[in-house]
KEVEXZA-966458 format. One record per residue (C-alpha): residue number from 1; x, y, z. Coordinates in steps of 0.5 Angstrom, whole numbers. Each point is the difference from the previous one (the first is absolute). Layout:
BEGIN
NUM|X|Y|Z $
...
***
This chain:
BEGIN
1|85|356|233 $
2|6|2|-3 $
3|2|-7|-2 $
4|-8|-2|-1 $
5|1|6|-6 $
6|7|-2|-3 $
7|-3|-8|0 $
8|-6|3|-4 $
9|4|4|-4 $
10|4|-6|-2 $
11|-6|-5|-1 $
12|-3|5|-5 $
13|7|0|-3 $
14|0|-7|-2 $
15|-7|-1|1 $
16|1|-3|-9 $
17|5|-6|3 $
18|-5|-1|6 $
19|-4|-4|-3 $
20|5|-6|-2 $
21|4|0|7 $
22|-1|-5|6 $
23|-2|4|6 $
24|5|-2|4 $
25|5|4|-4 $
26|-3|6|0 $
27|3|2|8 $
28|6|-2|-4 $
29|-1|5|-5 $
30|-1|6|6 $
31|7|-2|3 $
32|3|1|-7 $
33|-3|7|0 $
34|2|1|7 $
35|8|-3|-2 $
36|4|-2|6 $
37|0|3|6 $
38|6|4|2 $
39|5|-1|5 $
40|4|7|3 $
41|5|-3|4 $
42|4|-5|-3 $
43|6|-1|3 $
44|2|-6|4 $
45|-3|-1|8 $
46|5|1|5 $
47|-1|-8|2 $
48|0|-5|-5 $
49|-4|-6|2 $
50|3|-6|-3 $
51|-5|-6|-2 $
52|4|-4|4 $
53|-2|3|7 $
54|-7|1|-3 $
55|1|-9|-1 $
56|3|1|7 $
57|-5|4|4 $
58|-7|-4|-4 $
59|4|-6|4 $
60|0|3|7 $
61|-6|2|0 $
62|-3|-7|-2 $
63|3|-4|5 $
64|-2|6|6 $
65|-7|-1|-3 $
66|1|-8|2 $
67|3|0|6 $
68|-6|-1|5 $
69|0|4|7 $
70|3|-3|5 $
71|-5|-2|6 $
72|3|0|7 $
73|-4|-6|5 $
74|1|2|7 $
75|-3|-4|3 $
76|-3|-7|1 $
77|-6|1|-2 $
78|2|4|-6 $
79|4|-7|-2 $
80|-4|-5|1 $
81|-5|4|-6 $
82|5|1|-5 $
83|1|-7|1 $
84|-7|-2|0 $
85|-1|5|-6 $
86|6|-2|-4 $
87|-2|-8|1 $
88|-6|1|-3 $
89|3|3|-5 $
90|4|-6|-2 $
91|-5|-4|2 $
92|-5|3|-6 $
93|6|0|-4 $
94|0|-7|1 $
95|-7|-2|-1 $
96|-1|4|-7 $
97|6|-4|-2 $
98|3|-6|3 $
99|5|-3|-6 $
100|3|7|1 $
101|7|-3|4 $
102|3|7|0 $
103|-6|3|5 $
104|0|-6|5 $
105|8|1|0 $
106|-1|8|1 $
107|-4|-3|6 $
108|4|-4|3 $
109|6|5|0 $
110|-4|5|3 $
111|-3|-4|6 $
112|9|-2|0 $
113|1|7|0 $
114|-5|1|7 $
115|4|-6|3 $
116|-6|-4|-1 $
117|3|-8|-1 $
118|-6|-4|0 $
119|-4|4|-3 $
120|5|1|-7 $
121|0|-7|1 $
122|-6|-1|-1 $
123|-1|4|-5 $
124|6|-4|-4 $
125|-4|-6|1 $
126|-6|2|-1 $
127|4|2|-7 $
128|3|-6|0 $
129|-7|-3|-1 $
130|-2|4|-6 $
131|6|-2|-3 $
132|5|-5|3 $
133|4|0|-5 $
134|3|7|-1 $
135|7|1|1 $
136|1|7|3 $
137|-6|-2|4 $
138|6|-5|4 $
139|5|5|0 $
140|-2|5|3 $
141|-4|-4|4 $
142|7|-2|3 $
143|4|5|-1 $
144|-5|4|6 $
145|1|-7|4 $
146|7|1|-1 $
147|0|7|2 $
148|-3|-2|6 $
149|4|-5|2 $
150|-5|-5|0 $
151|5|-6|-2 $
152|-5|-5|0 $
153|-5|3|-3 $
154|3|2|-6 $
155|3|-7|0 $
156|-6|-3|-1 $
157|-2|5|-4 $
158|6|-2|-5 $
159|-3|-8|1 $
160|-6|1|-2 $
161|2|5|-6 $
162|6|-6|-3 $
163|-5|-5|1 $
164|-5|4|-4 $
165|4|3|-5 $
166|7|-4|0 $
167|2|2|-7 $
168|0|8|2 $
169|8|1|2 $
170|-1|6|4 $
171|-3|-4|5 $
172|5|-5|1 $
173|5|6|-1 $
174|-3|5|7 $
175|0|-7|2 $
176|6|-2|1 $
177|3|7|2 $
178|-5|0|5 $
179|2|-6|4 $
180|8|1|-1 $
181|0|7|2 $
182|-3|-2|6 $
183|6|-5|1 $
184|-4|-6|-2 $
185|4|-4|-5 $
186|-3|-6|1 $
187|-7|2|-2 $
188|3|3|-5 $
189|4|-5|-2 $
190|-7|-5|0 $
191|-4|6|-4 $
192|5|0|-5 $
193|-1|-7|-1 $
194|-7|0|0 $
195|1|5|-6 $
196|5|-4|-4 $
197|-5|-6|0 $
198|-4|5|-6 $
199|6|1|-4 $
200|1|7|0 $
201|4|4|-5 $
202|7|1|1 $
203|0|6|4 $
204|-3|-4|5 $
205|5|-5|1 $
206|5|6|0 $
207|-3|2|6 $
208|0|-6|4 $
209|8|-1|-3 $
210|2|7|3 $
211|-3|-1|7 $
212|4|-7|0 $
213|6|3|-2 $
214|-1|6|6 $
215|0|-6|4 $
216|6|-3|-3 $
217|-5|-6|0 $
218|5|-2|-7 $
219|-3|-7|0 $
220|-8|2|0 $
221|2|5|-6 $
222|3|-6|-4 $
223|-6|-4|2 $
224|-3|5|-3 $
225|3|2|-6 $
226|-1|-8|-2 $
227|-7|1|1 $
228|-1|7|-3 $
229|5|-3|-7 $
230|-5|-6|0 $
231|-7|5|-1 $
232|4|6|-4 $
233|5|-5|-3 $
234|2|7|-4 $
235|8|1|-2 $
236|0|7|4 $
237|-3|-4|6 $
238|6|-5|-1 $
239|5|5|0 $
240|-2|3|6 $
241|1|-7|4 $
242|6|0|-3 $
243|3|7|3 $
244|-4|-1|7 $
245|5|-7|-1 $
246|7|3|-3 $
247|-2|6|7 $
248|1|-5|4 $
249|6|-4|-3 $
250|-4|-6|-1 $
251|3|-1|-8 $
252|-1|-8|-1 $
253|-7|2|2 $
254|0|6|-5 $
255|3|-5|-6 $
256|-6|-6|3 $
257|-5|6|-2 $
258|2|1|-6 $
259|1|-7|-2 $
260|-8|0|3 $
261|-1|5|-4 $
262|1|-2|-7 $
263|-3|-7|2 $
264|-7|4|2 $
265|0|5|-5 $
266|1|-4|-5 $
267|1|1|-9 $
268|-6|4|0 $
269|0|4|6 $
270|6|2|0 $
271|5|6|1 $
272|6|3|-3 $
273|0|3|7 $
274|2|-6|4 $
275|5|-2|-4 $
276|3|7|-1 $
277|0|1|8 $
278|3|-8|1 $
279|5|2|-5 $
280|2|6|3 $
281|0|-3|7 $
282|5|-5|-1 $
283|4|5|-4 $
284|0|4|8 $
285|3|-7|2 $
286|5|0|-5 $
287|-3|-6|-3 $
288|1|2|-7 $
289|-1|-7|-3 $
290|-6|0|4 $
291|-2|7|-4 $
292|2|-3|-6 $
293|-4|-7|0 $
294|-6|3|3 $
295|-1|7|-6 $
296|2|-7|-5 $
297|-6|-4|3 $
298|-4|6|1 $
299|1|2|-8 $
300|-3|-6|-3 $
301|-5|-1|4 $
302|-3|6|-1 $
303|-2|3|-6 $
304|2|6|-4 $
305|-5|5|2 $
306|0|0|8 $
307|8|-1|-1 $
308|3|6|-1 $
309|2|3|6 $
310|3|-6|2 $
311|4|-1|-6 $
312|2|8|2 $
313|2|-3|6 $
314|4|-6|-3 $
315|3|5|-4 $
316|3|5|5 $
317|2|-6|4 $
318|4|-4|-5 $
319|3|7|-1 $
320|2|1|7 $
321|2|-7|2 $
322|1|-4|-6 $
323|4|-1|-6 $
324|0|2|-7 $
325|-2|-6|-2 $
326|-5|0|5 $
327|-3|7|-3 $
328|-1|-3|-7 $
329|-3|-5|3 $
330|-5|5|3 $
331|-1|3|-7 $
332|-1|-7|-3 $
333|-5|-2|4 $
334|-4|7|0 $
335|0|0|-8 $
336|-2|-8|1 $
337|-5|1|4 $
338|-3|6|-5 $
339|0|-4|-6 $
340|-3|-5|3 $
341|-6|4|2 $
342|0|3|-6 $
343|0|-8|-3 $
344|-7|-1|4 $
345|-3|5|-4 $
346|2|-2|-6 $
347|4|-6|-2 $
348|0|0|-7 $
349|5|7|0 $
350|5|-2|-3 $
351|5|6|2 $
352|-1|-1|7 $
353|2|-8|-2 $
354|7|3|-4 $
355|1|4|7 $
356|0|-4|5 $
357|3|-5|-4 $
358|6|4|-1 $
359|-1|2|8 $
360|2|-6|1 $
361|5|-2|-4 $
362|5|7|3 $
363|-3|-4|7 $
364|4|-7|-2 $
365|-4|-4|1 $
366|-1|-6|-6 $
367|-6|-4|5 $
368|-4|7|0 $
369|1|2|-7 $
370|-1|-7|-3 $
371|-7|2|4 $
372|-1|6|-2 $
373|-1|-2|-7 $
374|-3|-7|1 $
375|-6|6|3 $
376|1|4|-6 $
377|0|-5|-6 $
378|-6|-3|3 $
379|-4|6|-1 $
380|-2|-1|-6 $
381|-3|4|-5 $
382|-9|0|0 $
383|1|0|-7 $
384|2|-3|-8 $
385|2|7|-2 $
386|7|1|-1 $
387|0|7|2 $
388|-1|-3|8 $
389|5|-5|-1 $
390|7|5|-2 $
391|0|2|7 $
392|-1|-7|3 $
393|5|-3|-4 $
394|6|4|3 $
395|-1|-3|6 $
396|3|-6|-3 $
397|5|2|-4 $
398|3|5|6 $
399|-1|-7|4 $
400|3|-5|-4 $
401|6|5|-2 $
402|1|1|8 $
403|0|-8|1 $
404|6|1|-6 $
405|4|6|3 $
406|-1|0|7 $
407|-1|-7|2 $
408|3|-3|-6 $
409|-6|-6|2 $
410|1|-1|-8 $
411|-5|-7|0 $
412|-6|5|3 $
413|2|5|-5 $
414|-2|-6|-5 $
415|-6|-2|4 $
416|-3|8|0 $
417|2|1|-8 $
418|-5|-6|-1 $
419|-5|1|5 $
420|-1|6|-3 $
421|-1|-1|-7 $
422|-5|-5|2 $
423|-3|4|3 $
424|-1|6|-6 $
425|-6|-2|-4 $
426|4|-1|-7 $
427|-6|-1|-4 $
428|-3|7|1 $
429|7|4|3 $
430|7|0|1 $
431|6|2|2 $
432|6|0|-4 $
433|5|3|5 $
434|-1|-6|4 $
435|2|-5|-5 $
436|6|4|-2 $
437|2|1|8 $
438|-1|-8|1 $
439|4|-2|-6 $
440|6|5|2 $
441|1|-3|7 $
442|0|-7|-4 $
443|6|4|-4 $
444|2|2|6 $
445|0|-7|3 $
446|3|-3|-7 $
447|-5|-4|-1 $
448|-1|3|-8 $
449|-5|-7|-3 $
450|-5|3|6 $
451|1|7|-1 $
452|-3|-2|-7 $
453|-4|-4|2 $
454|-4|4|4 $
455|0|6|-6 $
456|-1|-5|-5 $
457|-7|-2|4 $
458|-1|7|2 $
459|0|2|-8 $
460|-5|-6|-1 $
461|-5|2|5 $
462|0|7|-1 $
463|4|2|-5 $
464|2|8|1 $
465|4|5|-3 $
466|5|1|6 $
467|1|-7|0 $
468|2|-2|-6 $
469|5|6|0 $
470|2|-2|7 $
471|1|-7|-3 $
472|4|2|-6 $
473|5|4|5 $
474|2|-6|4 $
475|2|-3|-6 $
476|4|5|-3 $
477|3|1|7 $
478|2|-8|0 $
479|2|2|-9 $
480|-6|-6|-1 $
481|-2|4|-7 $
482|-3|-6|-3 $
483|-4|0|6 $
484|-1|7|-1 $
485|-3|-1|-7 $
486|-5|-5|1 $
487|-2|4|7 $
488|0|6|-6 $
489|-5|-4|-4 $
490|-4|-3|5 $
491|-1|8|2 $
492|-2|2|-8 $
493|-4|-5|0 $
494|-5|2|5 $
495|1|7|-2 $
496|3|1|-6 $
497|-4|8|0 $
498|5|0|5 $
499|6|6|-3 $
500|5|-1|6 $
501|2|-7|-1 $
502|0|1|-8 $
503|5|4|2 $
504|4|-3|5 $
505|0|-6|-4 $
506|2|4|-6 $
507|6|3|5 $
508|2|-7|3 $
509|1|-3|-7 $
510|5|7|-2 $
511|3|-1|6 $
512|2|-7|-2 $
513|1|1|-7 $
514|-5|-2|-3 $
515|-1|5|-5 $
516|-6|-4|-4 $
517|-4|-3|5 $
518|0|7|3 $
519|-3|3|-6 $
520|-4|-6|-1 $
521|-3|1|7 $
522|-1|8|-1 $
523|-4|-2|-7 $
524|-4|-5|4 $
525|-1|6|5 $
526|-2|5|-6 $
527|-5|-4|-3 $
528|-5|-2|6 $
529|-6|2|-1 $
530|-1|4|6 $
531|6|3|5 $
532|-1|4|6 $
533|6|4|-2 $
534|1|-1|-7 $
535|5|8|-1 $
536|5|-3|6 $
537|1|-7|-4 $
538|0|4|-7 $
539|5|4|2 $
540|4|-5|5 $
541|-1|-4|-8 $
542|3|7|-4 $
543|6|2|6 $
544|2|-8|-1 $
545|1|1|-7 $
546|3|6|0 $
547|5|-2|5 $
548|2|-5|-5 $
549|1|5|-6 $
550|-5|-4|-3 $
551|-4|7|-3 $
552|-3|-3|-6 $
553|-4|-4|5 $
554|-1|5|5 $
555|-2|4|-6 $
556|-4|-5|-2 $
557|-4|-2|7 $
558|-1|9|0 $
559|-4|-1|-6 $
560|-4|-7|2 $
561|-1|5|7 $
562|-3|4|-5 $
563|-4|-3|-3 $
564|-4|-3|7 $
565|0|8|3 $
566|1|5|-3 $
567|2|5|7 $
568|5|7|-1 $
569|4|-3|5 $
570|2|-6|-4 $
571|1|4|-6 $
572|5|4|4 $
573|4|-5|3 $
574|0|-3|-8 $
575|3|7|-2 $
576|5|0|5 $
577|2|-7|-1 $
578|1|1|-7 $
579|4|7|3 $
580|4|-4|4 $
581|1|-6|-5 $
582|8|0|0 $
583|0|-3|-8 $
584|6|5|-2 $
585|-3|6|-4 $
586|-3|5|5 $
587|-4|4|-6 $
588|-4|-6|-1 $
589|-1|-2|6 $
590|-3|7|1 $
591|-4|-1|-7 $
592|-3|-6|2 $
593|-2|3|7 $
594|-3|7|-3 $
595|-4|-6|-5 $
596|-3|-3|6 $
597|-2|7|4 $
598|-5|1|-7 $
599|-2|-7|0 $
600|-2|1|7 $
601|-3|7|-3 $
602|-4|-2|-5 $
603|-2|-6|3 $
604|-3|4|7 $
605|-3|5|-6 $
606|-4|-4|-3 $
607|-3|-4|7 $
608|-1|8|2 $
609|4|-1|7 $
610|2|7|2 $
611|3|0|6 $
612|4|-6|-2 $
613|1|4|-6 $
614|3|6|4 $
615|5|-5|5 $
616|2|-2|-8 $
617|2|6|-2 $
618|4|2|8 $
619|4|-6|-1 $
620|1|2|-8 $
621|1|6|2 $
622|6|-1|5 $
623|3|-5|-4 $
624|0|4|-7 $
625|3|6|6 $
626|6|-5|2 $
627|2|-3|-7 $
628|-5|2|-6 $
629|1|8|-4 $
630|-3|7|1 $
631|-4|-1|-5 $
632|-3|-7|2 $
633|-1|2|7 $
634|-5|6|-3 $
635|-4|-5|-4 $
636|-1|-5|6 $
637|-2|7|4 $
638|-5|3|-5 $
639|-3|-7|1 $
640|0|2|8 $
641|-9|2|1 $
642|-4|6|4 $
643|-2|-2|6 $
644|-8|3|0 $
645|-5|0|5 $
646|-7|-3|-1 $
647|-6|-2|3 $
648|-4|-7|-1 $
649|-8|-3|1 $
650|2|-5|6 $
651|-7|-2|2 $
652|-7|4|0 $
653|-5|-1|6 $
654|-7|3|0 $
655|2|4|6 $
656|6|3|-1 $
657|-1|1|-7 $
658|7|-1|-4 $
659|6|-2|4 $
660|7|3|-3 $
661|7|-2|1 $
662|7|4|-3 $
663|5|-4|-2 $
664|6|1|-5 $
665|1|-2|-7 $
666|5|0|-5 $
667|1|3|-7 $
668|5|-3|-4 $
669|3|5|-6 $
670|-1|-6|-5 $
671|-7|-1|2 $
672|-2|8|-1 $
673|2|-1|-8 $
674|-4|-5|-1 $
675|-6|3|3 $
676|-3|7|-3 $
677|-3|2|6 $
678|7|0|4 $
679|3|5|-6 $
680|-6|5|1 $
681|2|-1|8 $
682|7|1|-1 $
683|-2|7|-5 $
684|-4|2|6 $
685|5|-1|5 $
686|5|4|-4 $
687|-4|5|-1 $
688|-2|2|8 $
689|7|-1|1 $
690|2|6|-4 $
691|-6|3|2 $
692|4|0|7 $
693|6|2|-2 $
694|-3|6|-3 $
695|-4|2|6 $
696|7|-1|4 $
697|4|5|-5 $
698|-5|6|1 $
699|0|-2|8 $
700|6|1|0 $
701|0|7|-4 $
***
C-alpha cells in the first residue's frame, strides 16, 4: 500500500507531463523516483568465477546431455530385437530417401559391425543399384572385404570398379597395393598394365617405376620410363630417366636420352633445363669441351627470355673451368643475346644498333660486325623527315670509318660513302658531314680531282653553308687560294646576306695582302640590302681600318654606320675610336671624343630615347672621370636624371575594371627647365624636404 501511495503521490506530481509521455515510460519514470538499488556488501567473492570455466562447464554439461544411455543385451532374445528395431530404423531412413548414400553406408557398417557379411553386402548393393557410380561406396565396400580377408571378394570388387570408373586412380592405387601385399607381383604387374593403357598422370607411372625398382626389375623400368617420356614427354619427366640411368651407371645410355630429348622437345618445347642438367652432366665426367659445346649449342637455340638460369649456369662454369677469353666469351654472348631481344622488339632503335656494333667490334670479329651494320642501315627510317634521319646516319658514317681504320677494307669504305649518299634524299634533305667525311677519306687516300669532285656535286645539288665552308678549308690547307676565291664567290652568290663569308673573304684578301680587293670586298658587303648580322660585318669593316692606321676612313665608315642606325653602342665605340686615335696630340683627340658624346647627347634628346640617354651619360661620365676636368665631369653629372616611380593604363576589361602596372621612368635636368610644370615640382620637392629637416631638428632637441 506504501508503493501504491508513493506512485500516486509521483503521478499527481507529473500529472502536467503525463499527457505528452508514451505509456510505456511511465514504470521508467517510477524507477527513477525510486533511484538504483543498493548493494551492502561490495567487497570481492572469495571465489572468482572466471568466464572461461563458465565457457568450460556450459560444455560439459552439453556433451553429458547428449550422450545416450548405455543398454545392456543380456540375452539373445534381447538381441535379436534391437537388431529387428535398429534395422527398421535404417530401413525407414532409407524409404524416405533413397539417394542419401550416407545412410545406406551407415547401414551397412552397422550390420559389419554385427558381423553380418551377407547381409552388409547386401546392403552395398543394394546401394550400388541407386547409384553405381559412387566412389566411396567402392572403397569401403572393399575396404570391409579386405578387412575380412575375403580376397576374392574384394578382388572383383576392384574388377568391377576399374572397369566402371578407370579413370578414379585411387582404385587402381588400393588395387595394386592389394595384390603386392599379399606377395602377388604378377597380378600387380598386369594390374599396373591395365592402368597404363589410360594414360594416367605422372604419379601413376612413378608408382609403377618404384615397384619394378623394389624388385630390381631395371629393364622393365627403363621400358617404362620410354614409355612414360612418350605420354608426358615434360623436361622433368626426361631428367628423371636420366638420373634412374646415370644410378645405374649406364652413361652412353644417359647421353642417348639427352640427344633424345632435344630431338623430341624440339625449338618450341623446350627447356633450359635439359640443357643445363646435359651441360652439368658431362662437367661430372670431366668432359669440359663437351659442357661448353653443349651451353654454346643451348645458347642460340634458345631465346633470351627462357635462358637466364642457363647463361648463370655457363657463366659459373666458364669461371671454374675456363679461361679468361672463355669469360668474355660469356659476357659477349649473354650481351649479344640481350640485344638481340631487344631488337625483336624494336628494329629501328638505333642506340641498341650503336651497341651491339660496338660489342662486336671489342669481340674481333669483322665478318660479325660487317653483319651488324649491314642489319643496322637496312632499318631505314619510315619517314622524309630529317629529324628521324640524324640517328640513322651514324650508322653509316661509324660503318664506313670501321672499314677505313679497323679493316682498312679502303674500296668498301668508298662503296659505303656512296651508298649512302644516294640514299639521302637531296631534293628534301641532307647531310653535309657525309660529304665532308667521303671527301676527306679521298684526301686521305690522295685522290684530290675526286675529293673536289664530290664537294663540287655536293654544292651543286644541295648547297649548304657547312659545305662551302668545309670546301673552302680543303683548299686553304692544299694553299689553292685562286680556288678559294671563286669557292668564296660561288658562296655569296648563293647567300650574299651571309655575314660570315664576307668577312672570311675579306680576311682571306688581307691575309694575302691584297689590301684593296679586301676593302672592296668589306664595301661590297656593307651595302647589300639585307644582311643577317650587319654589326659583326661593320665592325670586321671598321677594325680593318683601324688596323691599317687609316682612321679618316674609319672615321668616315662611323659617321656612314651613323647615318643607317643611330645606336648608343655605336656612338660609344665612335667616342673611343677617336680617344684611342693615335694622331699626335692627345688634347685634341679628347676634344674630338667630348664632341662625338654631345652629338650622340643631342641626337638621343631629341629622338626622346632615355634609357640610351642614361648609357650615354655612364659611359660619358667614365671617360670625362679618366681624361676630362673636375668641371667638365659636374656638367656630365648634372646631366645624370631621377629615377621616379610611376603607374600607366595597360589594358581595361569590363570585369576587372582598369588594370595598372608600375614602371620606372626617368627625369632629365634638361627636360625640367624646359617644361614649368617640372620647375613647380622641383619647388615643391625642396620645400617637403626642408620641412623634413626641421621636423628632424626639433626631434633631436
Amino acid at each position: 500500500m506504501a508503493d501504491c501511495d508513493q506512485f500516486t503521490t509521483i503521478l499527481q506530481s507529473q500529472q502536467k507531463n503525463l499527457f505528452n509521455m508514451d505509456p510505456a515510460q511511465v514504470p521508467n519514470l517510477y524507477k527513477q523516483q525510486r533511484g538504483p538499488p543498493k548493494i551492502k556488501n561490495k567487497n570481492p567473492a572469495p571465489i572468482q568465477i572466471t568466464a572461461e570455466q563458465i565457457l568450460r562447464e556450459a560444455k560439459e554439461r552439453q556433451e553429458a546431455a547428449k550422450k545416450a544411455p548405455r543398454q545392456k543385451i543380456s540375452d539373445l532374445e534381447e538381441l535379436s530385437e534391437y537388431r529387428l528395431r535398429k534395422r527398421k530404423e535404417f530401413e525407414d531412413t532409407i524409404r524416405r530417401n533413397r539417394l542419401n548414400i550416407g545412410s545406406w553406408l551407415k547401414y551397412a557398417a552397422w550390420e559389419e559391425s554385427q558381423k553380418e557379411l551377407n547381409r552388409a553386402r547386401s546392403v552395398y548393393e543394394r546401394a550400388l543399384d541407386v547409384d553405381s557410380r559412387n566412389v566411396t561406396l567402392f572403397i569401403k565396400y572393399t575396404e570391409m572385404e579386405m578387412k575380412s580377408r575375403n580376397v576374392n571378394h574384394a578382388r572383383n570388387l576392384f574388377d568391377r570398379a576399374v572397369t566402371l570408373l578407370p579413370r578414379v586412380d585411387q582404385f587402381w592405387y588400393k588395387y595394386t597395393y592389394m595384390e603386392e601385399m599379399l606377395g602377388n607381383v604378377a597380378s600387380a604387374r598386369q594390374i599396373f598394365e591395365r592402368w597404363m593403357q589410360w594414360e594416367p598422370d605422372e604419379s601413376a607411372w612413378n608408382s609403377y617405376i618404384k615397384m619394378e625398382k623394389r624388385y630390381d626389375e631395371i629393364d622393365r623400368a627403363r621400358a617404362i620410363y620410354e614409355r612414360f617420356v612418350n605420354v608426358h614427354p615434360e623436361p622433368k619427366n626426361w631428367l628423371k630417366w636420366i638420373k634412374f640411368e646415370e644410378e645405374q651407371n649406364n652413361l652412353e645410355k644417359c647421353r642417348e636420352i639427352f640427344s633424345h630429348a632435344i630431338e623430341t622437345l624440339g625449338d618450341d618445347h623446350m627447356d633450359q633445363k635439359i640443357f643445363i642438367a646435359f651441360a652439368k652432366f658431362e662437367t661430372r665426367l670431366k668432359e669440359f669441351e663437351r659442357a661448353r659445346v653443349i651451353y654454346k649449342y643451348a645458347l642460340e637455340k634458345l631465346p633470351r627470355s627462357k635462358s637466364e638460369s642457363l647463361y648463370n649456369a655457363y657463366t659459373q662454369f666458364e669461371k671454374q673451368y675456363g679461361d679468361k677469353d672463355g669469360i668474355e666469351d660469356v659476357v659477349v654472348g649473354k650481351r649479344r643475346a640481350q640485344y638481340e631481344e631487344e631488337l625483336k622488339t624494336n628494329p629501328k632503335n638505333y642506340d641498341i644498333w650503336f651497341d651491339y656494333a660496338r660489342l662486336e667490334e671489342n669481340a674481333g670479329d669483322s665478318e660479325k660486325v660487317r653483319e651488324i651494320y649491314e642489319r643496322a642501315i637496312a632499318q631505314m627510317p619510315p619517314t622524309q623527315e630529317k629529324r628521324f634521319w640524324r640517328r640513322y646516319i651514324y650508322l653509316w658514317i661509324y660503318y664506313a670509318l670501321y672499314e677505313e681504320l679497323e679493316a682498312m677494307d679502303y674500296e668498301r669504305t668508298r662503296q659505303i660513302y656512296q651508298e649512302c649518299i644516294k640514299l639521302i634524299p637531296h631534293k628534301k634533305f641532307t647531310f653535309a658531314k657525309i660529304w665532308l667525311l667521303y671527301a676527306q677519306f679521298e684526301v686521305r687516300q690522295l685522290d684530290l680531282q675526286a675529293a673536289r669532285k664530290t664537294l663540287g656535286h655536293a654544292i651543286g645539288l644541295c648547297p649548304k653553308d657547312k659545305l662551302f665552308k668545309g670546301y673552302i678549308e680543303l683548299e686553304l690547307q692544299l694553299r689553292e687560294f685562286d680556288r678559294c676565291r671563286i669557292l668564296y664567290t660561288k658562296y655569296l652568290e648563293h647567300n650574299p646576306a651571309n655575314c660570315y663569308a664576307w668577312i672570311k673573304f675579306a680576311e682571306l684578301e688581307r691575309m694575302l695582302g691584297d689590301y684593296d680587293r679586301c676593302r672592296a670586298i668589306f664595301e661590297l658587303g656593307v651595302e647589300q640590302p639585307i644582311l643577317d648580322m650587319p654589326e659583326l660585318l661593320w665592325k670586321a669593316y671598321i677594325d680593318f681600318e683601324f688596323s691599317e692606321d687609316e682612321f679618316n676612313k674609319t672615321r668616315l665608315l662611323y659617321e656612314r654606320l651613323l647615318e643607317k642606325t643611330g645606336h648608343v653602342k655605336v656612338w660609344i665605340s665612335f667616342a673611343q675610336f677617336e680617344l684611342n686615335a693615335d694622331e699626335g696630340d692627345r688634347e685634341a683627340a679628347v676634344e674630338r671624343a667630348r664632341n662625338v658624346f654631345e652629338k650622340a647627347y643631342d641626337n638621343m634628346k631629341e629622338k626622346e630615347l632615355k634609357e640610351e640617354r642614361v648609357l650615354l651619360l655612364e659611359s660619358w661620365k667614365e671617360f670625362e672621370s679618366n681624361n676630362g676636368t673636375q668641371e667638365m665631369l659636374s656638367a656630365v653629372e648634372a646631366k645624370m636624371p631621377k629615377v621616379v616611380k610611376k603607374r600607366r593604363k595597360v589594358e581595361e576589361t569590363e570585369g576587372q575594371g582598369v588594370v595598372w602596372e608600375e614602371y620606372f621612368d626617368y627625369i632629365f635636368p634638361d627636360d625640367q627647365a624646359q617644361q614649368p610644370n617640372f620647375k613647380l615640382l622641383a619647388i615643391a620637392h625642396a620645400w617637403r624636404s626642408q620641412q623634413n629637416e626641421l621636423q628632424n631638428q626639433s626631434s633631436s632637441s
